[in-house]
N, C-alpha and C positions, 0 to 999 in steps of 0.2 A: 504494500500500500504506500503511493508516495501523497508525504501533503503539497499542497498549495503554499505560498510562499505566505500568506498571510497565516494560515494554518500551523504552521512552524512556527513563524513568531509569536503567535500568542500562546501557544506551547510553553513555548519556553518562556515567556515573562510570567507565564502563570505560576508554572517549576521556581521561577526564579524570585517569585513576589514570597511565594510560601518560604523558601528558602530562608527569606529578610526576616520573615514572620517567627520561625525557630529562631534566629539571632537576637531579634529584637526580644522577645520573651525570655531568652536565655539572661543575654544583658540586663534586663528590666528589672530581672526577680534576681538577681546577685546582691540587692541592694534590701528587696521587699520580696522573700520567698512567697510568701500568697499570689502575687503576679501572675505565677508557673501555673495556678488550678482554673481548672478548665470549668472554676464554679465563680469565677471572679471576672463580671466584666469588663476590665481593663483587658483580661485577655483576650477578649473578642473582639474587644475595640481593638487593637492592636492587629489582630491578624484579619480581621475583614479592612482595616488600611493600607496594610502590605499587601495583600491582595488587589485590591483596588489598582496600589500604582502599579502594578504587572498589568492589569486590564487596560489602565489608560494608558502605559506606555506602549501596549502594543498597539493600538489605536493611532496615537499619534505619532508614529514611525511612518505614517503613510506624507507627513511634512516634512521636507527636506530643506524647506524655505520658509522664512517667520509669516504666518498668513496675513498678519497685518501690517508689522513692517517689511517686510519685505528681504531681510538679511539671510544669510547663513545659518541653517539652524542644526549645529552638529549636534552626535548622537550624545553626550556627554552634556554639551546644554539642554538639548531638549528634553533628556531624562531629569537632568535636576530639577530644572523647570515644575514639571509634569511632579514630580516628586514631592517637592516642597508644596508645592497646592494642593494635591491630594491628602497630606499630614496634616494642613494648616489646621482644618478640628478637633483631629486630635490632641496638637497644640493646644490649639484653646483651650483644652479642658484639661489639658498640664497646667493650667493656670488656675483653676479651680483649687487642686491639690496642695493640700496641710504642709506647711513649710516643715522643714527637717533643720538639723544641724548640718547636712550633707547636701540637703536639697532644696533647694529654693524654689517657688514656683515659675519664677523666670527662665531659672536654670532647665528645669522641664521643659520649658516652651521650648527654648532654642534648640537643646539636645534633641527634641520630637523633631523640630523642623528640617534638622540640618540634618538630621540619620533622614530622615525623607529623602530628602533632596539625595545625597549621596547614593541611597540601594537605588532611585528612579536614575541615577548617572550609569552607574555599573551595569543596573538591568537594562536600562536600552544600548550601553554600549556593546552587551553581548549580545543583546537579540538583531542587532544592524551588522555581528561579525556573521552572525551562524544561520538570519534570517530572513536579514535583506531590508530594506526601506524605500520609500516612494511609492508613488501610486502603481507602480509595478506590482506590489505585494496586491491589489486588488483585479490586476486584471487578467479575465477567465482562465488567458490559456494559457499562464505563470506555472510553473513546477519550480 
């Protein structure tokens, strides 16, 4: 069975959002072990986020150019991009979050922001090595 070029790539940001989603849950609960259970929704906030940016980064790999201004839009900006926007609410609600001695609720916001931005760099830069990008990945007769 071969897939389609879009079919691959969302393949793999999907493999690779979940991937972020083990990381991030791993990191999260080093700090606050309850994070880790699968009864505590921060955990699902977290891994339905990471997932997310695997969905929209595969999605927006079909832009090789900024739609509005018009520049260069490499795979590495357009994942952070895409990254850091898809986090921003979970962000948010790292700002909600009880100050610590370790942890500030600032410090949450930007850590949530910037681990966004970063897995949506990495995941599109590996789904544009192994997947392909432009509107090439949508059209029919692509392998």
């Amino acid at each position: 069975m071969s897939f389609t070029p879009i079919q691959r790539r969302f393949s793999l940001c999907i493999v690779l959002g979940g991937l972020a989603a083990a990381l991030c849950i791993t990191l999260a609960s080093r700090g606050q072990a309850e994070l880790a259970s699968v009864h505590n929704p921060i955990f699902w906030a977290i891994v339905s986020d990471r997932l997310l940016i695997g969905m929209v980064v595969a999605l927006a790999g079909a832009y090789t150019v900024h739609p509005l201004l018009g520049f260069s839009y490499p795979p590495l900006l357009r994942g952070a991009c895409m990254g850091a926007l898809v986090s921003l609410p979970l962000a948010a609600g790292g700002l909600a979050s009880p100050a610590s001695a370790d942890l500030t609720p600032w410090l949450i916001f930007w850590a949530t922001l910037l681990s966004g931005a970063f897995y949506g760099a990495i995941i599109d830069w590996l789904a544009t090595r192994f997947g392909g990008e432009g509107m090439a990945l949508f059209s029919p007769g692509a392998r």
